[in-house]
mmCIF file of the N, C-alpha and C atoms, coordinates in Angstrom:
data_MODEL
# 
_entry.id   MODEL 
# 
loop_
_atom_site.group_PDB 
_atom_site.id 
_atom_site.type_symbol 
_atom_site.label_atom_id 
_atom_site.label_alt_id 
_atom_site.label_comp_id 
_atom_site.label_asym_id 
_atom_site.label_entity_id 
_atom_site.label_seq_id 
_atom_site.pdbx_PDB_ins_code 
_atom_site.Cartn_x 
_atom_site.Cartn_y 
_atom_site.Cartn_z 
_atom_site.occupancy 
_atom_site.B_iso_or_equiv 
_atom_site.pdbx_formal_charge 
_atom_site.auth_seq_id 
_atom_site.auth_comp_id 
_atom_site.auth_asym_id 
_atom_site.auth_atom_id 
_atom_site.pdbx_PDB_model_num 
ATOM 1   N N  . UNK A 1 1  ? 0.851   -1.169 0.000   1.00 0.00 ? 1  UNK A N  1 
ATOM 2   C CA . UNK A 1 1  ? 0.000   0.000  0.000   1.00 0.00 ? 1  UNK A CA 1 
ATOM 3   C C  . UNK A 1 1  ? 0.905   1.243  0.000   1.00 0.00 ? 1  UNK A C  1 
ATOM 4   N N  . UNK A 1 2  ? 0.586   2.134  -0.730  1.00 0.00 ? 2  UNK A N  1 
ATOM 5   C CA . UNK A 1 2  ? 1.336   3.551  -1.051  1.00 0.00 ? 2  UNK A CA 1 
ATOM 6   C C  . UNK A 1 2  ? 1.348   4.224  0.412   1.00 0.00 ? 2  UNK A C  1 
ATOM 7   N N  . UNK A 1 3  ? 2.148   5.215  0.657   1.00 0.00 ? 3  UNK A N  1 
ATOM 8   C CA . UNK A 1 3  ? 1.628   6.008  1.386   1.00 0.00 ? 3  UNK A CA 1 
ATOM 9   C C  . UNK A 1 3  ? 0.443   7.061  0.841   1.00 0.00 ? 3  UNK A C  1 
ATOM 10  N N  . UNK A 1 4  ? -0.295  7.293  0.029   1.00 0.00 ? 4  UNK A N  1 
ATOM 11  C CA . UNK A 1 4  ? -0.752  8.028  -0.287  1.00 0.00 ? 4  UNK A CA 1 
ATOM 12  C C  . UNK A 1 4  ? -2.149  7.023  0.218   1.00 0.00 ? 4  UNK A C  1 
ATOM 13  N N  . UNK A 1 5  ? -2.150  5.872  -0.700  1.00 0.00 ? 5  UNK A N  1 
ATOM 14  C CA . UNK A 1 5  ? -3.157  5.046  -0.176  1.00 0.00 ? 5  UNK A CA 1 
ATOM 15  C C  . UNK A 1 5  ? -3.414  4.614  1.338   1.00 0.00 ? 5  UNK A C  1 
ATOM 16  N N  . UNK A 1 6  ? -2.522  4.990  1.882   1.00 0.00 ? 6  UNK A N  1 
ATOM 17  C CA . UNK A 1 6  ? -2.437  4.280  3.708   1.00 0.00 ? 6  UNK A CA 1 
ATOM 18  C C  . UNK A 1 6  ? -3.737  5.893  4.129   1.00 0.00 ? 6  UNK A C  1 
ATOM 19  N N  . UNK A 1 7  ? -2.851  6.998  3.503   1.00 0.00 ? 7  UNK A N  1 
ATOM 20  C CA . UNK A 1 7  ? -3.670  8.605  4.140   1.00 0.00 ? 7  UNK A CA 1 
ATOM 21  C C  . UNK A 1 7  ? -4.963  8.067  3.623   1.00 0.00 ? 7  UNK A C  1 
ATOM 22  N N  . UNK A 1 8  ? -5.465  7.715  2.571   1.00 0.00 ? 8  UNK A N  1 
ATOM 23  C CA . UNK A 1 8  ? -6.738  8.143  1.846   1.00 0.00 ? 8  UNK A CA 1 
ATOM 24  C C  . UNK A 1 8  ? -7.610  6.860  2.618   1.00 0.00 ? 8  UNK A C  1 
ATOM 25  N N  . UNK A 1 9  ? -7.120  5.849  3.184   1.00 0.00 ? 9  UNK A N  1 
ATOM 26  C CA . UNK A 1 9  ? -7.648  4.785  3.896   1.00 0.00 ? 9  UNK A CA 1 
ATOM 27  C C  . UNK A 1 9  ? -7.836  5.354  5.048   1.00 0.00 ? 9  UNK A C  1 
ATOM 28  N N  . UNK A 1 10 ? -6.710  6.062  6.144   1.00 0.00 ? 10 UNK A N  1 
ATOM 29  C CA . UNK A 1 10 ? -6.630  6.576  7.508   1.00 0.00 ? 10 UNK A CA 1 
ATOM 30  C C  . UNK A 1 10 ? -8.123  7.596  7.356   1.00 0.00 ? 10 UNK A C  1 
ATOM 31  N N  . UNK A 1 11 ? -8.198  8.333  6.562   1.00 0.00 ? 11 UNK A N  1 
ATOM 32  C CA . UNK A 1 11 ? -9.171  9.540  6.335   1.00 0.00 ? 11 UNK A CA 1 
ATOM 33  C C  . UNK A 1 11 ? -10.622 9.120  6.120   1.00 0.00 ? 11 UNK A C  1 
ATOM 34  N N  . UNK A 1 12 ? -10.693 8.291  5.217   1.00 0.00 ? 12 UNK A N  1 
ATOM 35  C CA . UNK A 1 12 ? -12.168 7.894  5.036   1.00 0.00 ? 12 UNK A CA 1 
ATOM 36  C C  . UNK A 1 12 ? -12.566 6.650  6.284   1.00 0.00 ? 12 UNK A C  1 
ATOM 37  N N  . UNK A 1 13 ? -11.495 6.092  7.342   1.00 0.00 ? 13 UNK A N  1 
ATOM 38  C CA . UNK A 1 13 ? -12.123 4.946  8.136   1.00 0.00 ? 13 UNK A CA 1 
ATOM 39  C C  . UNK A 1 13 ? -12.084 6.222  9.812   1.00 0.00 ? 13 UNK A C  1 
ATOM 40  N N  . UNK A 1 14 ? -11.780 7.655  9.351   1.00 0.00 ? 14 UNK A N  1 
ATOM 41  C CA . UNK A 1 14 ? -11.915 8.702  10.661  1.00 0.00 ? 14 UNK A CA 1 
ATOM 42  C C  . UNK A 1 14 ? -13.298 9.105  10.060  1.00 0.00 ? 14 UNK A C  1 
ATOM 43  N N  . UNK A 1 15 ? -13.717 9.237  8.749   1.00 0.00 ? 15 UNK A N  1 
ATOM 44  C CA . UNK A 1 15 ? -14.968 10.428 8.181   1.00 0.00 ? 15 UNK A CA 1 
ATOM 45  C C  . UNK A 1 15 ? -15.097 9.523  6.966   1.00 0.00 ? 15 UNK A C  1 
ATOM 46  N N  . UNK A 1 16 ? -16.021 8.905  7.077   1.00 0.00 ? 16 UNK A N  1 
ATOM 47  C CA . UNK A 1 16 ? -16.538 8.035  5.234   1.00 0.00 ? 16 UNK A CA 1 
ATOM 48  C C  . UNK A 1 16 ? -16.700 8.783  4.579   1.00 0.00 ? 16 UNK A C  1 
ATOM 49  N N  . UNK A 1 17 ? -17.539 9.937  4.814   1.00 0.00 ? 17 UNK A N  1 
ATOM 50  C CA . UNK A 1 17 ? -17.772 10.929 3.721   1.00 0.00 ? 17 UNK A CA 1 
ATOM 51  C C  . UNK A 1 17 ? -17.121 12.211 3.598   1.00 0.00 ? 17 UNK A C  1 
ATOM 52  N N  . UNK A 1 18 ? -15.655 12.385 3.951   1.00 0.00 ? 18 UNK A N  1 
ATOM 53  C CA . UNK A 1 18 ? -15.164 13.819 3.733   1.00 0.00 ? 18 UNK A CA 1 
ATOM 54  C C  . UNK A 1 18 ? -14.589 13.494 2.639   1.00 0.00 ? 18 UNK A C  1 
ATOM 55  N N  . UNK A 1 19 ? -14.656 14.901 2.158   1.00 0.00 ? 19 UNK A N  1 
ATOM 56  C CA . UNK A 1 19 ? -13.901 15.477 0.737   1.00 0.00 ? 19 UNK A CA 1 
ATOM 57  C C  . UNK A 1 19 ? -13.481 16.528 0.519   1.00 0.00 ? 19 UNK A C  1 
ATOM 58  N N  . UNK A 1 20 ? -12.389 16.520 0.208   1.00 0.00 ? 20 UNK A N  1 
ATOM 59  C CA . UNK A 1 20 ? -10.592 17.039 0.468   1.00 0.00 ? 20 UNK A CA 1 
ATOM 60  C C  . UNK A 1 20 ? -9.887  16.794 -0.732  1.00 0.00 ? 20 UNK A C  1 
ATOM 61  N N  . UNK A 1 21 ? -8.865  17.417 -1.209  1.00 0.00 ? 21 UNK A N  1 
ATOM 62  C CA . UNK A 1 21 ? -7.974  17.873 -2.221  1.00 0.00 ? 21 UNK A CA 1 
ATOM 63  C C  . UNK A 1 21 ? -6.511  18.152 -1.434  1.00 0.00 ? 21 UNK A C  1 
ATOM 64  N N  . UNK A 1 22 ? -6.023  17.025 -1.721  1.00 0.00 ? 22 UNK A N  1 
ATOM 65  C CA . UNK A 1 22 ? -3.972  17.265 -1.120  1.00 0.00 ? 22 UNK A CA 1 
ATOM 66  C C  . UNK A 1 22 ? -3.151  16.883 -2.847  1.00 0.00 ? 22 UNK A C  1 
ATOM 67  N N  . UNK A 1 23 ? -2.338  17.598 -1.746  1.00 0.00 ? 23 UNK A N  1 
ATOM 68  C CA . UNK A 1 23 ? -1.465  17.733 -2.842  1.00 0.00 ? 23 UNK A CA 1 
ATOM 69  C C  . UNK A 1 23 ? 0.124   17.339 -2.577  1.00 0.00 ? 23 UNK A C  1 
ATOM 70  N N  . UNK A 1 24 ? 0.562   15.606 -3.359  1.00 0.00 ? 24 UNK A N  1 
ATOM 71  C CA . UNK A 1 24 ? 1.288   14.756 -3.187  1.00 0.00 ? 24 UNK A CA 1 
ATOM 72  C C  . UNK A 1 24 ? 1.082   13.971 -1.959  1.00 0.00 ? 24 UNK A C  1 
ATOM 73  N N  . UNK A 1 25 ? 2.440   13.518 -1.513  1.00 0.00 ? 25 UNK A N  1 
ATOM 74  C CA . UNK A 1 25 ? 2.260   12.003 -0.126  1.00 0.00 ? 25 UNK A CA 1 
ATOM 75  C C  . UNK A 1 25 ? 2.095   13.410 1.271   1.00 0.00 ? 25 UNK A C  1 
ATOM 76  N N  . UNK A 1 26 ? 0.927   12.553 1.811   1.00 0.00 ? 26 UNK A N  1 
ATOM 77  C CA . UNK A 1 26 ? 0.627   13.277 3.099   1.00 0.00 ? 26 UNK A CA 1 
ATOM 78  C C  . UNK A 1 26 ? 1.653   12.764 4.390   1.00 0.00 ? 26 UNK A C  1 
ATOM 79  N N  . UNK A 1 27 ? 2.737   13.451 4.534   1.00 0.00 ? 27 UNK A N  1 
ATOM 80  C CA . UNK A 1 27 ? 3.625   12.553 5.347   1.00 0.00 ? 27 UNK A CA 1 
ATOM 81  C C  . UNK A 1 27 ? 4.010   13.056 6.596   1.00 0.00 ? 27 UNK A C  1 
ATOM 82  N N  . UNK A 1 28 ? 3.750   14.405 6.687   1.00 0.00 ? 28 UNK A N  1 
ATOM 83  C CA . UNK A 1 28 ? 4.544   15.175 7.928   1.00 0.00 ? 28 UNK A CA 1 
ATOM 84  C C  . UNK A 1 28 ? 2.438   16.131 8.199   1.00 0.00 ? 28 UNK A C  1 
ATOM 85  N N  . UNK A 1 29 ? 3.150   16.706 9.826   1.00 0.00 ? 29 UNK A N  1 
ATOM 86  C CA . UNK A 1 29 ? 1.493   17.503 9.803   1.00 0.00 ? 29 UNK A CA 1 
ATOM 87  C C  . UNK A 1 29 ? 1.762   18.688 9.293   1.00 0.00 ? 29 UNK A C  1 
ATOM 88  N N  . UNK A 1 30 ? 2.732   19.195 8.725   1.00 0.00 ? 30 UNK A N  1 
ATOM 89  C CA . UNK A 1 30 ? 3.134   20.345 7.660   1.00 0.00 ? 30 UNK A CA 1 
ATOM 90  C C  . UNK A 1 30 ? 2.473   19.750 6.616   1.00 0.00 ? 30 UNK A C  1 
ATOM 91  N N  . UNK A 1 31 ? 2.457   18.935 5.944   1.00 0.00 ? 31 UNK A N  1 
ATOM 92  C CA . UNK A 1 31 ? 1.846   18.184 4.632   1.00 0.00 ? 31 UNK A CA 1 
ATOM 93  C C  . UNK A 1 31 ? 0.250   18.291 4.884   1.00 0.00 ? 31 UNK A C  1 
ATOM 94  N N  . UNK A 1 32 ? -0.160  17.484 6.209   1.00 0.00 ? 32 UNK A N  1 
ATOM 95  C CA . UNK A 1 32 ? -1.546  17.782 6.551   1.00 0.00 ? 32 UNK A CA 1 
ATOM 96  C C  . UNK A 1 32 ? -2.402  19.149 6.545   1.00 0.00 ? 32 UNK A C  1 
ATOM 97  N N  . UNK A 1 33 ? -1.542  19.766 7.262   1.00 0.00 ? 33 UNK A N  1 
ATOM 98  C CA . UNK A 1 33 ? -1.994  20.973 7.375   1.00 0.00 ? 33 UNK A CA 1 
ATOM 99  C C  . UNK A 1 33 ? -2.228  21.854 5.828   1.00 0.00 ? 33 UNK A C  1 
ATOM 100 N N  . UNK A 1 34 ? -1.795  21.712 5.449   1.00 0.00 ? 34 UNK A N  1 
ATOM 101 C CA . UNK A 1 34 ? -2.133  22.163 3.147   1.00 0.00 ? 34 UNK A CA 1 
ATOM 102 C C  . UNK A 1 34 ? -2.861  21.389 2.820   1.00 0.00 ? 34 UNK A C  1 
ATOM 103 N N  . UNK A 1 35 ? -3.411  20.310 3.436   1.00 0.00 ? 35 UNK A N  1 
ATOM 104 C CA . UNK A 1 35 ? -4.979  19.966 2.814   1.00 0.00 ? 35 UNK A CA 1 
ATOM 105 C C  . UNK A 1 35 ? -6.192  20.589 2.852   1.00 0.00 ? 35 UNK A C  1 
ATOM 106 N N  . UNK A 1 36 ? -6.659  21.128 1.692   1.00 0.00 ? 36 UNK A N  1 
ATOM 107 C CA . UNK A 1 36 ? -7.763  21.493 0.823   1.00 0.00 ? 36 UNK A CA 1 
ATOM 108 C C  . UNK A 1 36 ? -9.160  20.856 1.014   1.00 0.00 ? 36 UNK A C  1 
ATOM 109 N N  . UNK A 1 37 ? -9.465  21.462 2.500   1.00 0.00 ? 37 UNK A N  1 
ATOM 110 C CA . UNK A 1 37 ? -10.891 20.548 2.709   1.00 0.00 ? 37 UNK A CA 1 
ATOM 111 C C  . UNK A 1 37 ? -11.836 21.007 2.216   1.00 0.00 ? 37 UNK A C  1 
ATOM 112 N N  . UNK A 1 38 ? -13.292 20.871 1.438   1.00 0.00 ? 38 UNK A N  1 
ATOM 113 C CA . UNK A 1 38 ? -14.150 20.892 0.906   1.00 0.00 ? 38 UNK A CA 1 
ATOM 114 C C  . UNK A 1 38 ? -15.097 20.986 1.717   1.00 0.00 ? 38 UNK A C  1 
ATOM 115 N N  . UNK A 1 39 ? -15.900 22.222 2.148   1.00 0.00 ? 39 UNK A N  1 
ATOM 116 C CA . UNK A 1 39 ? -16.795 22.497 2.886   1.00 0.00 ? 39 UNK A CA 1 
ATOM 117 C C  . UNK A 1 39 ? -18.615 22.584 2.247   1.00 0.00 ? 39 UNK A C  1 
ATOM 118 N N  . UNK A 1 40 ? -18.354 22.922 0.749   1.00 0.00 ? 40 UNK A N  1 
ATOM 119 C CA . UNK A 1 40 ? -19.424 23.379 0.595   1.00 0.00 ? 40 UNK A CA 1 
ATOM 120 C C  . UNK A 1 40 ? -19.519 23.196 -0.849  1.00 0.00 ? 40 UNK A C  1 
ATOM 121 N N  . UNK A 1 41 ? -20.472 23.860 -1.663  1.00 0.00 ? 41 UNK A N  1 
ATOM 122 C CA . UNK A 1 41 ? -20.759 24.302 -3.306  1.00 0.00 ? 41 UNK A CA 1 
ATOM 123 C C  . UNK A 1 41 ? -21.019 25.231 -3.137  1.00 0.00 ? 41 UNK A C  1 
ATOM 124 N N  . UNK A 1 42 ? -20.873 26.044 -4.654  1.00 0.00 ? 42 UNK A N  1 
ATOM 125 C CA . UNK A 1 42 ? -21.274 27.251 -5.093  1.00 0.00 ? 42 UNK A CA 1 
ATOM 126 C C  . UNK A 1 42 ? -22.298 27.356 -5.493  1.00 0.00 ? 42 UNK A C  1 
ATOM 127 N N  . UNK A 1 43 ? -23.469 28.430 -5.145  1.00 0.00 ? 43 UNK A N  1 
ATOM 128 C CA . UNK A 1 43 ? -24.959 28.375 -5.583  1.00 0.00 ? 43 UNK A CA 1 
ATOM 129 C C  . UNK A 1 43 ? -24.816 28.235 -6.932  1.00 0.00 ? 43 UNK A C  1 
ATOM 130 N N  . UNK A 1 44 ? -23.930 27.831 -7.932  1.00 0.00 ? 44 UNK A N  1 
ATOM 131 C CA . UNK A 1 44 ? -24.395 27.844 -9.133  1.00 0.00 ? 44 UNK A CA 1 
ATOM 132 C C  . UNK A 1 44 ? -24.250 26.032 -9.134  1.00 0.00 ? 44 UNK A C  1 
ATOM 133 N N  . UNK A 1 45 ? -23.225 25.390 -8.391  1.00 0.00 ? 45 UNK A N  1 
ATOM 134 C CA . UNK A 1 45 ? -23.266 24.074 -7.934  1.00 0.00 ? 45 UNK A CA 1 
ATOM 135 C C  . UNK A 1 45 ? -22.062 23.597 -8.632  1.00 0.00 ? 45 UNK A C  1 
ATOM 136 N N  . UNK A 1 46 ? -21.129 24.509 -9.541  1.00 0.00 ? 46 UNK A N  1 
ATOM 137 C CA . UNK A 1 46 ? -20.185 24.690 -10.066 1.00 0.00 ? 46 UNK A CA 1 
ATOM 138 C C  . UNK A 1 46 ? -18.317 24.532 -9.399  1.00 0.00 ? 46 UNK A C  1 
ATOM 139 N N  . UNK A 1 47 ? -18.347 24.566 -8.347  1.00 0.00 ? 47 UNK A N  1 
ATOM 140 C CA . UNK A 1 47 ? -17.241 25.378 -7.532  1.00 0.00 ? 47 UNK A CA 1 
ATOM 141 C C  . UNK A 1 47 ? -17.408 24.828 -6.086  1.00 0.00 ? 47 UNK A C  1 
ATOM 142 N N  . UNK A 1 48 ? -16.443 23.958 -5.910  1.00 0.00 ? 48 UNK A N  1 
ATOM 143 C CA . UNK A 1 48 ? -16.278 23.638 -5.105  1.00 0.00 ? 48 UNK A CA 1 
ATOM 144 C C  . UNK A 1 48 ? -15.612 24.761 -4.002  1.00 0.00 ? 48 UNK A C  1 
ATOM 145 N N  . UNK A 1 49 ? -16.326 24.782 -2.386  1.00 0.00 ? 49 UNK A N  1 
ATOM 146 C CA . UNK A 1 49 ? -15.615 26.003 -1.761  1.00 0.00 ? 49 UNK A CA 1 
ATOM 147 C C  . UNK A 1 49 ? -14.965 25.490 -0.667  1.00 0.00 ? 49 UNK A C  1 
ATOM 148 N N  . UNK A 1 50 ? -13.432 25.366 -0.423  1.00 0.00 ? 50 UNK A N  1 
ATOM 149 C CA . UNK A 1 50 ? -12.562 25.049 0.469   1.00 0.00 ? 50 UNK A CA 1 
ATOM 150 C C  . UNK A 1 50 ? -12.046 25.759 1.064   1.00 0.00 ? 50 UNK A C  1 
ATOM 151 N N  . UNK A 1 51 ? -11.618 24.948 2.328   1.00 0.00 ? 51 UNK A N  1 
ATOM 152 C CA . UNK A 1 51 ? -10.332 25.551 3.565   1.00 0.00 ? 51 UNK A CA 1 
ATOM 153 C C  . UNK A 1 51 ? -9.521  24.777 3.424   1.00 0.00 ? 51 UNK A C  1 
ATOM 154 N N  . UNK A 1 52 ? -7.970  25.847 4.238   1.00 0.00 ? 52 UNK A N  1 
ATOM 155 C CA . UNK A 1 52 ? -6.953  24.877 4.425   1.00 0.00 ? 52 UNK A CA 1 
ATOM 156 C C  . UNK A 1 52 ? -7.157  24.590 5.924   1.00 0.00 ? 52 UNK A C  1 
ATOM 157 N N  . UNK A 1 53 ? -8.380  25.164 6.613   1.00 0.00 ? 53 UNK A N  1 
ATOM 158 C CA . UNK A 1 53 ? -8.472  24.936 8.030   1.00 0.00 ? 53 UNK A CA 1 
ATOM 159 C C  . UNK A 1 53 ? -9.431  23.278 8.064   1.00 0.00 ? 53 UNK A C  1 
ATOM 160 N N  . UNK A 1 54 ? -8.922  22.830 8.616   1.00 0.00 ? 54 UNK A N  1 
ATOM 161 C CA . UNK A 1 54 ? -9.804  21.474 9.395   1.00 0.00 ? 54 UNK A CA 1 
ATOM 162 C C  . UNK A 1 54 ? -10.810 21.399 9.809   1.00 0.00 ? 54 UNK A C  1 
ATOM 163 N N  . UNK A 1 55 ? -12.461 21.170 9.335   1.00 0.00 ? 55 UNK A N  1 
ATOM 164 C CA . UNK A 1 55 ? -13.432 22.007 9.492   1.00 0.00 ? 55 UNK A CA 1 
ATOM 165 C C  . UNK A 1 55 ? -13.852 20.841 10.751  1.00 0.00 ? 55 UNK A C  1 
ATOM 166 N N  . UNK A 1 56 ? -13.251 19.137 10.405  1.00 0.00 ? 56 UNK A N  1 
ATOM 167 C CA . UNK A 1 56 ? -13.488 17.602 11.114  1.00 0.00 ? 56 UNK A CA 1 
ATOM 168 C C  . UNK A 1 56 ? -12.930 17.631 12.548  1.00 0.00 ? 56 UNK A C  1 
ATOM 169 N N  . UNK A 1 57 ? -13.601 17.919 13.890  1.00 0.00 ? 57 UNK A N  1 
ATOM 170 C CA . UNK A 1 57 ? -13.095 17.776 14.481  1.00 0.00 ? 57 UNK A CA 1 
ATOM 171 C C  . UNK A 1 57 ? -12.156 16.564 14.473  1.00 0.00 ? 57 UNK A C  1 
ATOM 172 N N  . UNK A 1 58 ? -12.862 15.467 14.264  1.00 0.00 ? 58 UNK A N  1 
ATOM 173 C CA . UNK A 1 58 ? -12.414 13.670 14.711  1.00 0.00 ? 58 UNK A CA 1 
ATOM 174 C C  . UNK A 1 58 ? -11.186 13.642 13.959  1.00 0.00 ? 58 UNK A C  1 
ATOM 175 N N  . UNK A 1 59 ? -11.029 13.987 12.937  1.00 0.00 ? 59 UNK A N  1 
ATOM 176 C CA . UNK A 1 59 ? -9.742  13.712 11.910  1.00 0.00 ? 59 UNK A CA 1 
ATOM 177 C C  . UNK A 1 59 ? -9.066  15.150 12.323  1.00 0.00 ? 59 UNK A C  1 
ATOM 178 N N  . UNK A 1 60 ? -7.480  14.335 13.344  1.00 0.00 ? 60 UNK A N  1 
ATOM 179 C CA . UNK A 1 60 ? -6.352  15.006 13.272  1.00 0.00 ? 60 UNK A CA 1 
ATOM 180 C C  . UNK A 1 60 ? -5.191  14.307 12.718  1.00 0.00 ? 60 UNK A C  1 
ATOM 181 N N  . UNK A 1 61 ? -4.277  14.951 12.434  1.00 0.00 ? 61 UNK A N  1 
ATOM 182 C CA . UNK A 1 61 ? -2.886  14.278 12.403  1.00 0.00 ? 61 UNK A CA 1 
ATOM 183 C C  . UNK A 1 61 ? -2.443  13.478 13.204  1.00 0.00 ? 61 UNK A C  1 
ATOM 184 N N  . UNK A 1 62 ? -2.338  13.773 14.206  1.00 0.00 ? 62 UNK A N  1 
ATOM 185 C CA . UNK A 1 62 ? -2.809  12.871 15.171  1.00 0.00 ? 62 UNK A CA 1 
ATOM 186 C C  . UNK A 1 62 ? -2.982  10.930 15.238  1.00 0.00 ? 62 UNK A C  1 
ATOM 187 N N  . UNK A 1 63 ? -4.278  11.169 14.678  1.00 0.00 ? 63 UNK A N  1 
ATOM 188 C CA . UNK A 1 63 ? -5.026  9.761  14.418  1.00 0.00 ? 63 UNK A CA 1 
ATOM 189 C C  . UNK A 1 63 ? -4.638  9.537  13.083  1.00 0.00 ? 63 UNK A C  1 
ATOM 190 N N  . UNK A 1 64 ? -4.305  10.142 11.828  1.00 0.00 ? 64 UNK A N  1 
ATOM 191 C CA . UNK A 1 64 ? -4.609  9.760  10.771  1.00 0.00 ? 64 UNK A CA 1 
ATOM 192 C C  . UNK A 1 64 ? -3.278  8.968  10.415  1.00 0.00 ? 64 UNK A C  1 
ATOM 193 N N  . UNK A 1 65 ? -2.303  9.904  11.148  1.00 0.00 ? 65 UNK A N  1 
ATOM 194 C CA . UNK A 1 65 ? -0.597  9.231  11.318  1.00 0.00 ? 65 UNK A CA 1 
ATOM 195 C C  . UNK A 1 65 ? -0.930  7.772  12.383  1.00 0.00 ? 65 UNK A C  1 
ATOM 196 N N  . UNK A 1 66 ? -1.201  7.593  13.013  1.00 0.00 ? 66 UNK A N  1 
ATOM 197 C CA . UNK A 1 66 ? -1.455  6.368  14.322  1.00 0.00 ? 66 UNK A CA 1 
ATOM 198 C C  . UNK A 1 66 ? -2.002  5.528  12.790  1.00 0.00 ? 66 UNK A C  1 
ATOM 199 N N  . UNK A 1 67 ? -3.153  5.735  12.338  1.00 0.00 ? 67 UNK A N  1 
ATOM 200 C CA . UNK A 1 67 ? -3.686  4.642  11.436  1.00 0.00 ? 67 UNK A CA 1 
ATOM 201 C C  . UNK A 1 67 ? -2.906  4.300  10.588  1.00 0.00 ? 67 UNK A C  1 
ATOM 202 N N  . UNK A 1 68 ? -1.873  4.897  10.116  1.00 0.00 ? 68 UNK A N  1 
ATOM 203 C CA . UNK A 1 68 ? -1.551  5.154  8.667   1.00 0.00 ? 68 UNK A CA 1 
ATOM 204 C C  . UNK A 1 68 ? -0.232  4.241  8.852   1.00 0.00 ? 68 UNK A C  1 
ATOM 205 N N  . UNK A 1 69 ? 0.289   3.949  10.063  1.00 0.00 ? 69 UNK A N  1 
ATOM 206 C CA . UNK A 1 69 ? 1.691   3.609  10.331  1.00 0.00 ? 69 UNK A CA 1 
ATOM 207 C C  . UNK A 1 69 ? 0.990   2.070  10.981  1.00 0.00 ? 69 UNK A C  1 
ATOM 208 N N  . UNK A 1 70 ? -0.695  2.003  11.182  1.00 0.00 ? 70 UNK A N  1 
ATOM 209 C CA . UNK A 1 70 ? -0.589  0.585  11.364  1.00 0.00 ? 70 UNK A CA 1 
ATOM 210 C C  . UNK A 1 70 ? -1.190  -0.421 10.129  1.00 0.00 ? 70 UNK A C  1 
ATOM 211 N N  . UNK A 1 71 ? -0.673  0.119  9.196   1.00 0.00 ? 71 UNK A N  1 
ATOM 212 C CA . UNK A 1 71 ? -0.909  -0.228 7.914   1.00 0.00 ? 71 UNK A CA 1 
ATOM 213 C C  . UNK A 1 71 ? 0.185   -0.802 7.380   1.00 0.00 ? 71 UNK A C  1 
ATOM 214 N N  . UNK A 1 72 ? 1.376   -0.758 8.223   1.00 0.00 ? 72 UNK A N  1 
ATOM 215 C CA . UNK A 1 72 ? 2.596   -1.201 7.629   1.00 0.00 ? 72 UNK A CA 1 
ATOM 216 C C  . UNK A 1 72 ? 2.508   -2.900 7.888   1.00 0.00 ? 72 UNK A C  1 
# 
């Protein structure tokens, strides 16, 4: 399993349904922290509207690193 695949497993078994935009291997919480979370749509339904803030309480670095390293 990739590391990319270990994050995208750690993330959806903290939140089944969040949706988020990173950019390359999520490896350090500097890396975490530049994820592109997806809060909302645009009234035209066009445009996705994101933060780089963590809107999930449950999903931190934290947990997502703990899961991600018992994947090895």
């Amino acid at each position: 399993m990739t590391n990319l695949e270990k994050f995208w497993t750690a993330l959806f078994t903290l939140k089944s349904d969040v949706q988020a935009n990173v950019h390359g291997d999520i490896l350090t919480e500097d890396n975490f922290n530049n994820i592109d979370w997806t809060t909302g749509v645009s009234e035209d339904g066009k445009t996705a509207i994101t933060t780089q803030t963590n809107p999930h309480s449950e999903i931190t670095w934290t947990k997502v690193k703990e899961l991600m390293d018992s994947y090895d």
